[in-house]
N, CA, C and O atoms as a GROMACS GRO file, in nm:
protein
  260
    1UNK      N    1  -6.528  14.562  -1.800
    1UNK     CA    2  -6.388  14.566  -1.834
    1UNK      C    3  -6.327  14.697  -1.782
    1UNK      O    4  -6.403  14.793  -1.765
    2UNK      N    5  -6.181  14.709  -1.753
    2UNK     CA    6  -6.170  14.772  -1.695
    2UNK      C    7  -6.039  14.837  -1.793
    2UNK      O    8  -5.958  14.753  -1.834
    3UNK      N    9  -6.013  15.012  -1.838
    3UNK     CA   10  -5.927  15.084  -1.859
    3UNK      C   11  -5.795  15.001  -1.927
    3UNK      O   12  -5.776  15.004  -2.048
    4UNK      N   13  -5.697  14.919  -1.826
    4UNK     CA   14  -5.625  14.828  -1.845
    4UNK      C   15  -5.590  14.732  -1.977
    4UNK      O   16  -5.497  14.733  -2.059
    5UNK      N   17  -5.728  14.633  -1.956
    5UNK     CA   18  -5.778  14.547  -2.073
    5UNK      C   19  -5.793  14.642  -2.172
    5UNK      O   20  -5.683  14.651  -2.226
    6UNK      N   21  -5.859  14.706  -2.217
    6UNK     CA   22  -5.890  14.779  -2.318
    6UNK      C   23  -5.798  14.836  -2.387
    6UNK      O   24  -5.806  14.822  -2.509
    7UNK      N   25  -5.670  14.928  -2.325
    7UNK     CA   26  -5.539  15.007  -2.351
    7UNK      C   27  -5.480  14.869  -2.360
    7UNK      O   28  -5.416  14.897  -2.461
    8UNK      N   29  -5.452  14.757  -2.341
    8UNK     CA   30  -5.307  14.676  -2.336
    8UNK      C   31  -5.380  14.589  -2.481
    8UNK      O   32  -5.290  14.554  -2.558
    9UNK      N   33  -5.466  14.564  -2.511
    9UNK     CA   34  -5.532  14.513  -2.661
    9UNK      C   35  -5.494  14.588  -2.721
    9UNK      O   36  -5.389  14.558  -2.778
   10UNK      N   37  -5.550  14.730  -2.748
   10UNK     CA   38  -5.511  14.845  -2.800
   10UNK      C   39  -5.386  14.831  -2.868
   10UNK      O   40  -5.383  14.780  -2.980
   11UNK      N   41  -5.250  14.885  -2.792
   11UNK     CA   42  -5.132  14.834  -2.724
   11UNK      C   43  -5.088  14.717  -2.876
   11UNK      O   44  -5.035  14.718  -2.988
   12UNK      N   45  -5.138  14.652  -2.801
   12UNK     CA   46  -5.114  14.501  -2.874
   12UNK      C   47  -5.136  14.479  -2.977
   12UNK      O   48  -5.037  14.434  -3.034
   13UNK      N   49  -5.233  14.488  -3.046
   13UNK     CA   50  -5.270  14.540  -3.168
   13UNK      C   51  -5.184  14.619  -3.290
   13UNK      O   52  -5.127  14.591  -3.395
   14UNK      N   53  -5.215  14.741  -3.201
   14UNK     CA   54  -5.120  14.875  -3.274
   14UNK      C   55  -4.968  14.847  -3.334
   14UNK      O   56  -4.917  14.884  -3.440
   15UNK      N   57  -4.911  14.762  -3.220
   15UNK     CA   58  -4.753  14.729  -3.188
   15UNK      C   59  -4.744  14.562  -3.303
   15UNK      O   60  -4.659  14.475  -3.284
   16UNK      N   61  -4.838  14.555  -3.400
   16UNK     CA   62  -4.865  14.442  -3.468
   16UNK      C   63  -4.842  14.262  -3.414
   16UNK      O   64  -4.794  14.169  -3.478
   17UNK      N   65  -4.878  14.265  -3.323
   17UNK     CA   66  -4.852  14.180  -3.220
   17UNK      C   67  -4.959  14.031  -3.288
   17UNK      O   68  -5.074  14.033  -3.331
   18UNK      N   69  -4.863  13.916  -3.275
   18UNK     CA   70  -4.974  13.813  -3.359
   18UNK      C   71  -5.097  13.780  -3.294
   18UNK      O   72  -5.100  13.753  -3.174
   19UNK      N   73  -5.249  13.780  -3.404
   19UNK     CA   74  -5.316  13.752  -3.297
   19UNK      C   75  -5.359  13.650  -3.207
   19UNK      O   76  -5.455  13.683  -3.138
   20UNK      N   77  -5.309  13.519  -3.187
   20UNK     CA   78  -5.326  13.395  -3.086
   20UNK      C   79  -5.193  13.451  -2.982
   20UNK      O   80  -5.140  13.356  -2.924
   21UNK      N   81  -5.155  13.535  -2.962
   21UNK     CA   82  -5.091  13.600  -2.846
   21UNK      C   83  -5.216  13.717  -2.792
   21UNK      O   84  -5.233  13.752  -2.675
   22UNK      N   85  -5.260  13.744  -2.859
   22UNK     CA   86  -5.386  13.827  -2.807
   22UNK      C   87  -5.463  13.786  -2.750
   22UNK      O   88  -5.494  13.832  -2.640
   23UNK      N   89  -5.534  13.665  -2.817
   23UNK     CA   90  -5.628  13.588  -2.792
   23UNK      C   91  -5.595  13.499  -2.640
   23UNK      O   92  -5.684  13.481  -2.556
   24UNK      N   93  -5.488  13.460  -2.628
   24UNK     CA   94  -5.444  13.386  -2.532
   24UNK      C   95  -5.436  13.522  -2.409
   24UNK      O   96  -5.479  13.494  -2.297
   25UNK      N   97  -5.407  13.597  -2.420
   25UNK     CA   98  -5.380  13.731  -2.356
   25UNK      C   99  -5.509  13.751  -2.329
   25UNK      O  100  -5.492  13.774  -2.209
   26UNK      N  101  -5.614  13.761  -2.342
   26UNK     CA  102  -5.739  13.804  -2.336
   26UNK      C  103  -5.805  13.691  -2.223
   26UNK      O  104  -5.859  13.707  -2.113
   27UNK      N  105  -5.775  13.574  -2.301
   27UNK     CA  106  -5.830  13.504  -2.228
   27UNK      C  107  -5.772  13.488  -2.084
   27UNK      O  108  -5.855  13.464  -1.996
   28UNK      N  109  -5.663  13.497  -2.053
   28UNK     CA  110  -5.557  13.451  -1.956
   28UNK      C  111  -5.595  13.577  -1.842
   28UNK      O  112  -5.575  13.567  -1.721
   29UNK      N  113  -5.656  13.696  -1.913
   29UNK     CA  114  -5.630  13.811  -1.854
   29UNK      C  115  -5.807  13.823  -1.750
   29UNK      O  116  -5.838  13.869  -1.640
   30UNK      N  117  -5.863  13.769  -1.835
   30UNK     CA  118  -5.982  13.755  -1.786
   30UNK      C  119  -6.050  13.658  -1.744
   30UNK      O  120  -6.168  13.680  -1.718
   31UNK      N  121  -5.991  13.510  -1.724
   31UNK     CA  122  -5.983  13.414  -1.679
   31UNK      C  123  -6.062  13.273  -1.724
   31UNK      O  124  -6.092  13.163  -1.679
   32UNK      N  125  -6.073  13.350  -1.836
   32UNK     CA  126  -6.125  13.247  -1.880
   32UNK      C  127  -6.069  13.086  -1.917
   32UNK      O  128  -5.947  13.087  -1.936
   33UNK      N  129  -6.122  12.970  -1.929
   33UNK     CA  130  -6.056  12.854  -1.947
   33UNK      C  131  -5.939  12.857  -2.074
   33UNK      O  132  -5.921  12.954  -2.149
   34UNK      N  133  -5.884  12.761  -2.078
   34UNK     CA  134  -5.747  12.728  -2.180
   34UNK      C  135  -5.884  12.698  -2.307
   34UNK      O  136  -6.005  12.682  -2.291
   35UNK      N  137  -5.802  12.699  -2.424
   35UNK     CA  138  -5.845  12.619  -2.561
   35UNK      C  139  -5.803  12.476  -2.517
   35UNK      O  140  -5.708  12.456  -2.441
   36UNK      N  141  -5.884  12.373  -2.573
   36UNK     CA  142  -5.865  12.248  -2.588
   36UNK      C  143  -5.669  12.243  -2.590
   36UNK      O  144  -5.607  12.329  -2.652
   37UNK      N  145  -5.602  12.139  -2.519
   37UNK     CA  146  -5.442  12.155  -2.617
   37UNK      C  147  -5.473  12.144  -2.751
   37UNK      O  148  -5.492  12.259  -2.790
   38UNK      N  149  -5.496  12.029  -2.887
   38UNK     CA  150  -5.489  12.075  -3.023
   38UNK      C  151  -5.496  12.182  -3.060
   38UNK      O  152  -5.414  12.212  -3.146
   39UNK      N  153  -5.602  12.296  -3.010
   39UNK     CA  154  -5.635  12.402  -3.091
   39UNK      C  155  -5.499  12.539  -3.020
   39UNK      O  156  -5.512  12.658  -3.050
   40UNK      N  157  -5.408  12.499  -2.948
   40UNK     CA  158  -5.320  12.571  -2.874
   40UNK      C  159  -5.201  12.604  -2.988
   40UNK      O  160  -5.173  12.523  -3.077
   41UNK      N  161  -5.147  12.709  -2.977
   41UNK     CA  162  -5.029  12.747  -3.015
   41UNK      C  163  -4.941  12.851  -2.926
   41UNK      O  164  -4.993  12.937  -2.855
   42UNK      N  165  -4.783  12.829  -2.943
   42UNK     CA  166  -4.738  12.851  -2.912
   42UNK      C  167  -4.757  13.035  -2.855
   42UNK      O  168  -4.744  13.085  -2.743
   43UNK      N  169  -4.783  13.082  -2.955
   43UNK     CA  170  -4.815  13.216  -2.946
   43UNK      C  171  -4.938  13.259  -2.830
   43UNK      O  172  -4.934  13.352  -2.750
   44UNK      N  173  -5.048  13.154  -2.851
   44UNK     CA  174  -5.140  13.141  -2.742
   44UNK      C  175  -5.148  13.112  -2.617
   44UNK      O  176  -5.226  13.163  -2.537
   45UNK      N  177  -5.060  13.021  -2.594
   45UNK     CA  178  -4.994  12.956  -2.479
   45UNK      C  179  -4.911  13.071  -2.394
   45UNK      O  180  -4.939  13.085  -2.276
   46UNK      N  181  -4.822  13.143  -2.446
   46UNK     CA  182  -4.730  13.259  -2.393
   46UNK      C  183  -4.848  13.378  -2.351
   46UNK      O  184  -4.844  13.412  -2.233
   47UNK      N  185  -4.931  13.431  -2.419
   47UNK     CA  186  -5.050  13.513  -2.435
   47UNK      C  187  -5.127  13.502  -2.309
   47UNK      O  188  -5.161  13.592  -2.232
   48UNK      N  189  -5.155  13.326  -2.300
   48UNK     CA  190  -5.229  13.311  -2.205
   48UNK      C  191  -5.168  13.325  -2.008
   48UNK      O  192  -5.232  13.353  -1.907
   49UNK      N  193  -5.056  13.298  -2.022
   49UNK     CA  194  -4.967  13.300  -1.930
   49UNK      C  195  -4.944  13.425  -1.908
   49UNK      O  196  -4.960  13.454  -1.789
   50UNK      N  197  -4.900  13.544  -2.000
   50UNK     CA  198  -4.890  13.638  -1.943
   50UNK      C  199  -5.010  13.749  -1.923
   50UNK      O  200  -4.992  13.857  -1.867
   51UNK      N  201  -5.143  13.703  -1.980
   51UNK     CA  202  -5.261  13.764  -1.929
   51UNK      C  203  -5.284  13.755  -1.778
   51UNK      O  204  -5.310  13.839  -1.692
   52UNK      N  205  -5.258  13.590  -1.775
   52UNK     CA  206  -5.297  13.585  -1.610
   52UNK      C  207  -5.196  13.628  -1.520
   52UNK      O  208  -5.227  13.598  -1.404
   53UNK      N  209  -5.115  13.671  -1.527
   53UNK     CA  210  -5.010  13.743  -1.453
   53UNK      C  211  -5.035  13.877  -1.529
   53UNK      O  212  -4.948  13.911  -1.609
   54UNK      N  213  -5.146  13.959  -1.513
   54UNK     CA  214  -5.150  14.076  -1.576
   54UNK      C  215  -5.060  14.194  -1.624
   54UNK      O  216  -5.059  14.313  -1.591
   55UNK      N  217  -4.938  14.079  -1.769
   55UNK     CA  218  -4.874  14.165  -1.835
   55UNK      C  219  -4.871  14.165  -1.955
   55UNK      O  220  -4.979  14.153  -2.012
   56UNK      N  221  -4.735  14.181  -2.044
   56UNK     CA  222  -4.728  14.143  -2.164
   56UNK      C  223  -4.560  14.136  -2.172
   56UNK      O  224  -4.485  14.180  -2.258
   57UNK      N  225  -4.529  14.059  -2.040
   57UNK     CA  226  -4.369  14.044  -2.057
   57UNK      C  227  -4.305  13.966  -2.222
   57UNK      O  228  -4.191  13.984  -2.266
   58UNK      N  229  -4.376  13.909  -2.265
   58UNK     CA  230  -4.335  13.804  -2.351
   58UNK      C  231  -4.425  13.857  -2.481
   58UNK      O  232  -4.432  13.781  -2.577
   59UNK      N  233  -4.474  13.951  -2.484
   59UNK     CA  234  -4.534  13.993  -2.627
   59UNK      C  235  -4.458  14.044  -2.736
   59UNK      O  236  -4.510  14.054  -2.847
   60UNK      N  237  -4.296  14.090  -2.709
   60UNK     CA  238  -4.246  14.121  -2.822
   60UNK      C  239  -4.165  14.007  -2.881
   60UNK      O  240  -4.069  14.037  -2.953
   61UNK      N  241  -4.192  13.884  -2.860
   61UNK     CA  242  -4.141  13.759  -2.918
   61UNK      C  243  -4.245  13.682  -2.997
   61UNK      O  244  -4.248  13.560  -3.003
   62UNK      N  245  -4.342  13.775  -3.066
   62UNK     CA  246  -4.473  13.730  -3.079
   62UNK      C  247  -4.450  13.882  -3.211
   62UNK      O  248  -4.564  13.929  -3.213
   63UNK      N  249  -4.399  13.933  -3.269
   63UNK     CA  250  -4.464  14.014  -3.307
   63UNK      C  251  -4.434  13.969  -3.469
   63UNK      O  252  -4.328  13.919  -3.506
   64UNK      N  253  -4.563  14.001  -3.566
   64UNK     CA  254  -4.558  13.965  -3.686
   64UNK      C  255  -4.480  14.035  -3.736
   64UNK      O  256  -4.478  14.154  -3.706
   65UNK      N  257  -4.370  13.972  -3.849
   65UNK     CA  258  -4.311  14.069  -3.952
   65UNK      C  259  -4.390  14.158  -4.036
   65UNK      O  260  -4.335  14.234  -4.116
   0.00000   0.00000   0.00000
């Protein structure tokens, strides 16, 4: 893993960010396959999209109260 991954979890985390936006983020970021659709949520879905485009454009629409 590289600097990046590690600081943008961090990041994400800290900034109380929900975690199936993480999770999707993680995965997306490191390429791993989708979740089944059932087990998908919205939060995961956005997560996963913007992992693989290595950002977090869409993480503050995700953040827990």
């Amino acid at each position: 893993m590289d600097s990046t991954y590690y600081n943008t979890v961090k990041q994400l985390e800290n900034s109380g960010i929900d975690s199936e936006y993480i999770q999707g983020w993680v995965g997306g970021y490191l390429g791993n396959p989708e979740r089944e659709e059932q087990r998908q949520t919205e939060p995961y879905r956005v997560g996963y999209k913007d992992g693989k485009e290595k950002n977090t454009d869409h993480s503050s629409k995700h953040r827990v109260p």
